[in-house]
Structures are given as structure tokens and as C-alpha cells.
C-alpha positions, 0 to 999 in steps of 0.5 A: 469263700462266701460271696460276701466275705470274698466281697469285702475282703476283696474291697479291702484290697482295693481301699489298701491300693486306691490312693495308690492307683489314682496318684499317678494320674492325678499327678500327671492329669494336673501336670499338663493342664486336663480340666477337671472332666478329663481328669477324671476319665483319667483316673477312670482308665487308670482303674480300669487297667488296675483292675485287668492287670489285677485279673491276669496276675491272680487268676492267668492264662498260658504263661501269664500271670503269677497266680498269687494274690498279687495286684496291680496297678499305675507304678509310681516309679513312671510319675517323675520321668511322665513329668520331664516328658511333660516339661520337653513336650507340648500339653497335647502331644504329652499324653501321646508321648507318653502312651506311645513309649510304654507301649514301645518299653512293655512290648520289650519288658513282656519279651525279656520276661523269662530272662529277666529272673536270670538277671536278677543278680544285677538288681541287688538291694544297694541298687534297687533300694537307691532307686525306690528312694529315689521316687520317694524323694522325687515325687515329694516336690508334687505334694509341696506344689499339691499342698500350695494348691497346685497352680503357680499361676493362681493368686491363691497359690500358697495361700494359708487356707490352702497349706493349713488344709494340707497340714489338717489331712496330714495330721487325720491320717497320722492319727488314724495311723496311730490309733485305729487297728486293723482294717481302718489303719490300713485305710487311712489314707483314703479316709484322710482324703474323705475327711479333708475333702469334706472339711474343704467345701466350706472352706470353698476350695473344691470343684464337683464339675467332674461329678456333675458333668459325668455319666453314672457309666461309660467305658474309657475311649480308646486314644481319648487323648490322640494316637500314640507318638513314639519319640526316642528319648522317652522311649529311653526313659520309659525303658528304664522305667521297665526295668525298675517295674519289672525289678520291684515286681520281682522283689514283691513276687519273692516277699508274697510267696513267702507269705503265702508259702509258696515261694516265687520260682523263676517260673512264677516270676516269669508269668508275673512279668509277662501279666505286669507288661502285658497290661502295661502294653495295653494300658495306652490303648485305653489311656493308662499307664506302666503297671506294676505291683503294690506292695502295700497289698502284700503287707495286708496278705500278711495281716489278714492271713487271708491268702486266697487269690480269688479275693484279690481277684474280686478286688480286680473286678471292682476296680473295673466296675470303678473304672466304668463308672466316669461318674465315681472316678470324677468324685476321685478326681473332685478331691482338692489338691492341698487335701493331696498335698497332705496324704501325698506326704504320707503317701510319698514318703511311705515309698522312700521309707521303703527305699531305705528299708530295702537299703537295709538289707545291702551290706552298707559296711561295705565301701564300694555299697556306700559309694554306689548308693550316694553317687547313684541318689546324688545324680538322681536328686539333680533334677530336684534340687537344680532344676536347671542344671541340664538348661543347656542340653538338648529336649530330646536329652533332657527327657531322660536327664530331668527324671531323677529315677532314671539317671539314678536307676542308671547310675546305681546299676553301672556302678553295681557292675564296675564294683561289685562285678567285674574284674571279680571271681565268680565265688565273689560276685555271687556273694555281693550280688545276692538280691536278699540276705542269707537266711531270709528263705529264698533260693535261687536256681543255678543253672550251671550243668553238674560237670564242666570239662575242664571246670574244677569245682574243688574249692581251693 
């Protein structure tokens, strides 16, 4: 495409995901207590990493990479767990903890890579919808606290000045959300934060120290936060996390090449995979997170028609560009956190939304379906609805057992194996654990051999 039309449409990507990509930082960032100035460096490398992992995915090397109009960026699904690490762990050992265990859970995700398409029947949508609701739902507690003003301590917390801007951010962006078209719909939650941002200097709720007291350039220090430490249970926990990135990948992966027409094969899939963990196992290096698709992205593809991965690609190197610049991640970070509170609502919700929309497409008719999905949320919502249930259990457990994605991710998938799998005949477990309806486009390879001695393949 011409440069400039591969500019701004390249933007355009960018703008759809940016909210996206900052959140987790900033969620984590404020969580264990970073000033303003090094919660922007955060977010910096956050886009930084975005835009690298976006790079291996659309343009490839070897066998990384998809090759389709894929981006990518920090994964919700690490928010929750990230936190219960935070909450077992030291404000300064936090960050190390937790670069230290996705380096450890990425290198394993980027070996598993090529099996991973071969075990895809064992993510079917009651187990993967269940645990994309789950983060929806447990990161929804994060815009309650942003919308209060983010600091229980504060004697401010809760004020009305701080809730009411969280509930004027709400409102611009299910306006915009409704009345606008095309590329202003799509960014609406980043104009929401603009607007509200501008609305709170006035109402003196907002801090440019990140702004002025960063450099128009620089590049993300490698260990800014200390070298990594590798702590078992949240080594255990971020594996999880693996699984779930690389599963949700994999659905994206699927849904994009039937936008694109080229439908995702388990080479596809693979090389996917591969550029997702790569990234994530270099993303501590340089102060990130895990990475995983966005599929909002997806959704814009399918809008523009505009199918080219090289302008995916070029929203990549702007985000790199983005992430070199403290001075422009410090004005991200600059934004007040009820004006936060109020996208997050959105933001969040869009992510449990998607959830039960996957959930859709299991077979609820089903008993043992309905049974996996309320036991798999109910264990997951423990930690939000009783946050000291597991007081009386070791830290080390409690990394684990505080994140409600995890235990749910575990949960879902143990009772997707006792109840849909074993002890059935093979005909019966492909059936229940297709990963998609019939009918929907996607088939899957087998890779029985034509003939087995001793197999007959006559049906009954």
C-alpha cells in the first residue's frame, strides 16, 4: 500500500489495542506501589514488547511467526495471577518474581509450541470461554478500586469527585460507542480516557510528573526493576497463564484466517505459538510481560476488509517508536486512575462479554457442560468474593490459589477430561471435544495413518 495509507491504517491498529496494551502495566505498575516516573517506563516497555512481538508474528523468521495480520501484546489473562504474586511477595522482589516466571513458563510455552495444535481438543469453548470470563470478572475488582481513586490509604479514596469522573468517562465512551462509526467507534475507548483526562485537570485530580520529568527518548533498561528471581509457585501460576495465552492465541489464529481466507493450519498455528512465547521469554528482559493476541484486532480486519499484514507490521514499528519515547508512555501514564476506572469498566467487561460469547458455542444442553462451567467459575470467583478464604494456607500456595484464572483454568480443564473424556469411546470424545461448532469452516487434521492392523474402521 502507499506509505501513507499503510501509515494510517497501521495506526488505526494501534489505537484499536492501545488501551489494551497499557492496562496491564498500569494495573500492575500501581499494585506494588512504582511512582509515577517508573510507571511510565513500564508502560513504555510494554510497548515496546507489543510492538516486537507484533513484528515476529506478521512479518516471521524460520518458524516463527503466523504470517497473518496478527498483533500482539501484554495478555490480560497474566493481570490477576501478577496481583496474587504482588500480594505473597515484597513491593521490590514483585516485578523480579514475576519476570522471572514467564521467562521460565515462555521457554516451556515456545518448546511445546508444535504440540500444542495436537491438543487442542482438550480446550474445548466450556473450557476456554469459562476461563475468558473468569478474567473479565476478576479484573473488574481493579476498575471498582481505579474508579474510588486507586489508593486505600488515601483520604480522598471514594470521594464523589473521584467516582463521578469514573462514571463521566463511562458514559463518553458508551456514547461514542453508540453514535460514532467506523474508525472513531473503534477508538472509543482511548478518546473516553483523552476526554476524561482533560476534564480532570480542573477538577485537580491529575499528576503530568511522569511527563515532565521524562526524556523525549530513551530505550527500556535492561532488569530496570533487578534481575530476575525464579520462585516455584509462581513459576506454577504463570504456566497456567501459558496455557491459557497460547489457547486463546490459537482461537484468534482460527477466527483470523477465516477472515483473511487463508484458514490457520497447525503449521500456522505452530509458528504463531512460537513468535507469542518467543516474545514473552524476551519481554522480562527488557521489563515486560506475557504476550498474547488481541483480538479486537481481529474484529477491525473483518471491518476494514483491509487484510494486509504489512500494515499490521507497520502498527508494530509504531509501537516500538511509542515504546522509545518515556516521554509519550509517561503521558499514558499521566491518565487519572477513576478516568481508568471508567474505560476499565468497559474495557473488562468487553473481556467477560467475550467469555460467555465463547461460552455460546459449547453445548450448555449438555449436564456435565453446565456442571464443568459453574464449578470451574465458582472456584475461580473465590478469590474475589472471599478474599481470605485461603488466609490459613501457605504464601507459596497462595500465589496460585489467590488467582482466580488459574484455579478456574485448572478446575475447567480436569473436569473437561473426567467428563467428557475419559472412560469414552473415541467417536464420543471427538464429538464433545471439538473446539468449534460444526459448520463454522475450520477442519482439523488427523493424524491417524489410513489403516491400522488390527483397527476396524466400519462403523458399527
Amino acid at each position: 500500500m502507499p506509505p501513507l495509507k499503510l501509515f494510517t491504517t497501521g495506526l488505526q491498529h494501534v489505537a484499536a489495542m492501545y488501551a489494551g496494551v497499557v492496562a496491564p502495566p498500569l494495573v500492575v505498575g500501581a499494585a506494588v506501589g512504582l511512582s509515577p516516573t517508573e510507571l511510565a517506563f513500564l508502560t513504555g516497555a510494554s510497548l515496546f514488547l507489543a510492538g516486537i512481538v507484533t513484528l515476529f508474528q506478521t512479518l516471521g523468521f524460520w518458524k516463527v511467526g503466523s504470517r497473518l495480520p496478527f498483533v500482539n501484546g501484554a495478555t490480560f489473562a497474566a493481570v490477576a495471577p501478577m496481583l496474587a504474586i504482588a500480594k505473597s511477595s515484597g513491593p521490590e522482589d514483585t516485578l523480579p518474581v514475576i519476570f522471572g516466571a514467564t521467562m521460565v513458563a515462555a521457554a516451556l510455552g515456545f518448546v511445546i509450541a508444535p504440540f500444542f495444535s495436537k491438543l487442542i481438543r482438550f480446550f474445548p469453548p466450556v473450557v476456554t470461554g469459562s476461563v475468558i470470563t473468569l478474567i473479565g470478572v476478576s479484573l473488574m475488582p481493579v476498575s471498582f478500586n481505579w474508579a474510588m481513586g486507586g489508593d486505600e490509604k488515601s483520604p480522598h479514596y471514594g470521594d464523589f469527585s473521584n467516582i463521578g469522573m469514573a462514571g463521566l468517562t463511562l458514559v463518553i465512551v458508551l456514547v461514542l460507542r453508540r453514535f460514532t462509526t467506523g474508525f472513531m467507534k473503534q477508538i472509543a475507548v482511548l478518546i473516553g480516557l483523552v476526554i476524561g483526562t482533560l476534564i480532570a485537570i480542573p477538577v485537580g485530580i491529575t499528576d503530568f510528573t511522569a511527563v515532565t520529568e521524562s526524556d523525549p527518548v530513551g530505550f527500556p533498561t535492561p532488569f530496570h526493576f533487578g534481575a530476575p528471581q525464579f520462585a516455584i509457585p509462581a513459576i506454577v501460576s504463570m504456566c497456567v497463564v501459558m496455557l491459557v495465552s497460547m489457547t486463546e492465541s490459537t482461537a484468534d489464529m482460527l477466527a483470523l484466517g477465516e477472515v483473511v481466507d487463508r484458514p490457520a493450519d497447525r503449521k500456522t498455528i505452530a509458528g504463531g505459538l512460537r513468535a507469542d512465547m518467543l516474545g514473552s521469554a524476551l519481554s522480562p528482559f527488557f521489563n515486560g510481560f506475557m504476550c498474547s493476541a488481541f483480538a479486537q484486532n481481529i474484529g477491525l480486519v473483518a471491518m476494514t476488509r483491509i487484510r494486509s499484514r504489512y500494515v499490521v507490521a507497520t502498527g508494530g514499528g509504531i509501537l516500538i517508536l511509542l515504546g522509545l519515547s518515556p516521554m509519550a508512555a509517561g503521558l499514558v501514564a499521566s491518565v487519572p486512575q477513576p478516568v481508568l476506572g471508567g474505560a476499565g469498566v468497559v474495557l473488562f467487561g468487553s473481556v467477560a462479554a467475550s467469555g460467555i460469547q465463547t461460552l455460546m458455542k459449547a453445548d450448555l444442553s449438555k449436564d456435565n457442560n453446565v456442571l464443568i462451567v459453574g464449578t470451574a467459575l465458582a472456584v475461580g470467583l473465590i478469590p474475589i468474593a472471599a478474599p481470605d478464604f485461603y488466609h490459613a494456607f501457605p504464601d507459596s500456595a497462595k500465589i496460585i490459589l489467590d488467582s482466580g484464572i488459574s484455579t478456574g483454568c485448572v478446575t475447567a480443564i480436569v473436569l473437561n477430561l473426567v467428563f467428557n473424556h475419559l472412560g469414552r469411546s473415541r467417536r464420543d470424545e471427538e464429538v464433545v471435544a471439538h473446539p468449534m461448532e460444526p459448520g463454522e469452516g475450520i477442519s482439523y487434521e488427523r493424524d491417524e495413518p489410513d489403516s491400522v492392523p488390527g483397527h476396524d474402521k466400519t462403523p458399527a
